[in-house]
C-alpha positions as CSV (number, residue, x, y, z in Angstrom):
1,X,0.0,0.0,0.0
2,X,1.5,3.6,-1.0
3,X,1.9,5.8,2.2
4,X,0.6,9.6,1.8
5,X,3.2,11.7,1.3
6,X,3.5,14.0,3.8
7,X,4.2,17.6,2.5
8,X,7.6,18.6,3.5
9,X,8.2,21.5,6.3
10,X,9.7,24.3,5.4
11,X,12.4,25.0,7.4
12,X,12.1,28.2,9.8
13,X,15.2,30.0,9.9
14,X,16.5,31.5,13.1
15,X,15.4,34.7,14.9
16,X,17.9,37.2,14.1
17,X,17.6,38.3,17.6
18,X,18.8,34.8,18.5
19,X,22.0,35.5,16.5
20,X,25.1,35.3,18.6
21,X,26.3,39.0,18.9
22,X,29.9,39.8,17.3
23,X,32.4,42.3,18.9
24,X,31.1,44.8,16.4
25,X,28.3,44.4,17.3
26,X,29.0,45.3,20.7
27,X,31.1,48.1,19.5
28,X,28.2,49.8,17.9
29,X,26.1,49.7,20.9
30,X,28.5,51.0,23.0
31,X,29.2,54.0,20.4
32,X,25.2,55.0,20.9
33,X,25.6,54.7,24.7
34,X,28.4,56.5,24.9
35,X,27.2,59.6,23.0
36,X,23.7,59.1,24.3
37,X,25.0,60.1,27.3
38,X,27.1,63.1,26.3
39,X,23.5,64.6,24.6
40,X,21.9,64.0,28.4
41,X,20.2,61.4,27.2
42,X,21.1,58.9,29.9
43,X,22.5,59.7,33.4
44,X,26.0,58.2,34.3
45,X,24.7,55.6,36.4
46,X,22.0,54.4,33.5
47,X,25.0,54.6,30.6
48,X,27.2,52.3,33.1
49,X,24.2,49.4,34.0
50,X,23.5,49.3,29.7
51,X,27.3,49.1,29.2
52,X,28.1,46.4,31.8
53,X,25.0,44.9,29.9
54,X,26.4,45.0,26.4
55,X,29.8,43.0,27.2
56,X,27.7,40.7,28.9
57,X,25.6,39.9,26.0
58,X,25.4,36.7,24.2
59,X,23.2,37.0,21.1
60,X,21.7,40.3,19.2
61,X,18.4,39.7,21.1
62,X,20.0,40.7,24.5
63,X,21.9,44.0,22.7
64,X,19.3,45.5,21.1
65,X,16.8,46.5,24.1
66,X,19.7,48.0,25.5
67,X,19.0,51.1,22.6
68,X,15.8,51.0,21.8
69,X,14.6,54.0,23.7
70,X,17.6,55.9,22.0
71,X,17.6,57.4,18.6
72,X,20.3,56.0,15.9
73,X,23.6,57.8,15.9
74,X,23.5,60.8,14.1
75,X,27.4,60.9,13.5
76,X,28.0,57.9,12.8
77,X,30.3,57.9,9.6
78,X,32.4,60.4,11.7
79,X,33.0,58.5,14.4
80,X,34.1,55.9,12.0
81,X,36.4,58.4,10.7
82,X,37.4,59.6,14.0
83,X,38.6,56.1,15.0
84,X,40.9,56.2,12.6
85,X,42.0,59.7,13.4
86,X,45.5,61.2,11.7
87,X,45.1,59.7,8.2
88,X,45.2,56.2,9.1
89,X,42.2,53.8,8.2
90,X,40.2,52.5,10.9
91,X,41.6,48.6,12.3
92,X,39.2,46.3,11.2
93,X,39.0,43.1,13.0
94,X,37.8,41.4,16.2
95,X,38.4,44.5,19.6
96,X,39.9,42.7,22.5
97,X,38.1,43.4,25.3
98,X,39.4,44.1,28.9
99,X,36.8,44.7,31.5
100,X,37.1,45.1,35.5
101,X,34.2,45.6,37.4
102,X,34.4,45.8,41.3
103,X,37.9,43.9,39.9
104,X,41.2,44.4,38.4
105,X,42.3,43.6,34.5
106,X,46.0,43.9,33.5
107,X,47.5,43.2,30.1
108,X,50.9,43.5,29.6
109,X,54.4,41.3,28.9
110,X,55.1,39.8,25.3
111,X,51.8,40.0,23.2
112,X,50.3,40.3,20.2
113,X,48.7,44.1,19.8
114,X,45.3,43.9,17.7
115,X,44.4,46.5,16.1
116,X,41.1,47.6,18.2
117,X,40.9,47.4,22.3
118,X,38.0,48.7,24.5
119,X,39.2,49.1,28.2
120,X,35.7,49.4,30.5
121,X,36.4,49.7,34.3
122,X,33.3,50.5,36.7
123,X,34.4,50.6,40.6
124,X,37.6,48.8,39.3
125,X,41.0,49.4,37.4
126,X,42.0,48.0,34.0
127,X,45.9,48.3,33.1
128,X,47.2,47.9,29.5
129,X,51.0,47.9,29.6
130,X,52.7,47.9,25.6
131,X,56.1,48.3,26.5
132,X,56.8,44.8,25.6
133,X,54.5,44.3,23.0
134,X,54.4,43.5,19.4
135,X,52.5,45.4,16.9
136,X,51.3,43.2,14.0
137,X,49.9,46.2,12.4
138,X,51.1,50.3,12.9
139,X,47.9,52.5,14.3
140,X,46.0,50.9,17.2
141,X,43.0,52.2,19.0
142,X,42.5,51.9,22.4
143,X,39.1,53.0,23.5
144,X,38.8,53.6,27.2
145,X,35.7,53.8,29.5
146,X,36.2,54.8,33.3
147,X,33.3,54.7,35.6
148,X,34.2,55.3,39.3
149,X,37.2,53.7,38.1
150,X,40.9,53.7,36.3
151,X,42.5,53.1,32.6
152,X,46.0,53.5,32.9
153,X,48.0,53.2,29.4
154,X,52.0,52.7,29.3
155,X,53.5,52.4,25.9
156,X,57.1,52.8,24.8
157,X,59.1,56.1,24.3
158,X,59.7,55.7,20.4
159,X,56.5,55.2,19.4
160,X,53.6,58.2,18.6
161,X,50.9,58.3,20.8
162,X,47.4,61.0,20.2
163,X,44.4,60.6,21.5
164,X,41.2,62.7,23.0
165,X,38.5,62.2,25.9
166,X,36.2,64.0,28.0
167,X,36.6,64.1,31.3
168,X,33.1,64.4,33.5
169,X,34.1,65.1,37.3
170,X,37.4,63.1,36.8
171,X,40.1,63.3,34.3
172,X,41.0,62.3,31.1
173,X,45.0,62.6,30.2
174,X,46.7,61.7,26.8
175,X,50.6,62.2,26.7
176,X,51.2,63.0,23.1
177,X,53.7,61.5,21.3
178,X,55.4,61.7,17.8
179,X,57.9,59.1,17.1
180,X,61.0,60.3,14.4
181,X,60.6,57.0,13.0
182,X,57.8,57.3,10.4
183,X,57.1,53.2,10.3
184,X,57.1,53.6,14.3
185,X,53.5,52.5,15.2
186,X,50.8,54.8,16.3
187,X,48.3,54.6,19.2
188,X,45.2,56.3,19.9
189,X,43.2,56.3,22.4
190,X,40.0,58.0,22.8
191,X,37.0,57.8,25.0
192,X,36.1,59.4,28.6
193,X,36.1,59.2,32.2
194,X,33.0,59.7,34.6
195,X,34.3,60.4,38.4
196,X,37.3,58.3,37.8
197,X,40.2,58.5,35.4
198,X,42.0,57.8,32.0
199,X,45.5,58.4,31.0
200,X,47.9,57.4,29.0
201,X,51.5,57.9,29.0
202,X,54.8,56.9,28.1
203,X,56.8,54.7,30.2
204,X,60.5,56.0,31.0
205,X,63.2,54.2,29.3
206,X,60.9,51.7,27.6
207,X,61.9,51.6,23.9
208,X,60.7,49.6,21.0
209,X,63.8,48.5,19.2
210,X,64.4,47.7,15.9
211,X,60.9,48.1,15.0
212,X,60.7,45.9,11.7
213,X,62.5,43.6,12.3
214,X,61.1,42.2,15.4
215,X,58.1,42.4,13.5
216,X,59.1,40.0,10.4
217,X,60.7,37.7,13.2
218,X,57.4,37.6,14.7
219,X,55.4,36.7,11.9
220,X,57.9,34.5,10.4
């Protein structure tokens, strides 16, 4: 006896808020956060709850209530361009997050510099020490959020260092830098500092040596 055929199912495809959330993602609500609050929008305490919510999230789903009271960016192909301030294009890739809250988080020793970093620190203190690192590309940017809190910054004499933030009730310091070596790499960081502080600075006798070639060594 022939069995009925059964008309297939079509198959349903996933939410798109169930979509796991990518560090981009991530990135771009934190950008409408962040000036949400400089337009008064949100209070300090508010901005630092939705961020500690955004690095917590998993999937688009849990990012995008976090915005949805707040209006789309306005700027935002210049804060594309101001991420890549000084001429340089913007770093594309995955942004290596560092985040202390109530805690401590330190980077530093040998590593691998990527080309994007966020640094969030609410009631805590995040360190990011490049003396020792090694940059597999030449502009970096280092975007730095303190909250009742401390980003501190070292990197190396030789290299250039520029950057801007807005201090609200704490401080916000940038030591520039320009390096003589044109191929020396460049870091920027920007971002701000809400009763707590930011700053970034050379450390004393720390050089980068022999910039290329430690470079070609590295990547074989």
């Amino acid at each position: 006896m022939d069995l009925e055929k059964q008309p297939q199912q079509p198959v349903t495809p996933a939410e798109p808020t169930g979509i796991r959330a990518s560090d981009a993602d991530r990135d771009r609500i934190a950008d409408i956060l962040r000036e949400a609050m400089a337009e008064g929008r949100l209070t300090a305490e508010e901005h630092a709850e939705r961020v500690d919510a955004v690095y917590r999230a998993k999937t688009i789903g849990e990012l995008e209530p976090l915005v949805r009271d707040l209006p789309a960016p306005g700027g935002a192909s210049r804060s594309a361009a101001e991420s890549g301030a000084y001429g340089h294009e913007s770093p594309t890739g995955p942004a290596e997050n560092l985040v202390a809250i109530f805690s401590s988080s330190t980077r530093k020793g040998r590593w691998r510099v990527g080309g994007r970093t966020n640094a969030f620190a609410l009631f805590g203190s995040v360190e990011i020490d490049l003396t020792e690192a090694l940059f597999g590309q030449r502009l970096t940017v280092i975007h730095a959020t303190a909250i009742f809190g401390s980003v501190e910054i070292k990197v190396p004499e030789n290299i250039s260092l520029r950057g801007s933030g807005t201090g609200v009730f704490g401080s916000f310091e940038v030591a520039t830098l320009e390096s003589a070596d044109p191929e020396a790499p460049v870091i920027v960081v920007n971002g701000y500092a809400v009763f707590g502080s930011a700053e970034a600075k050379p450390k004393r006798g720390k050089f980068i040596a022999d910039l290329q070639d430690r470079l070609r060594k590295y990547l074989g």
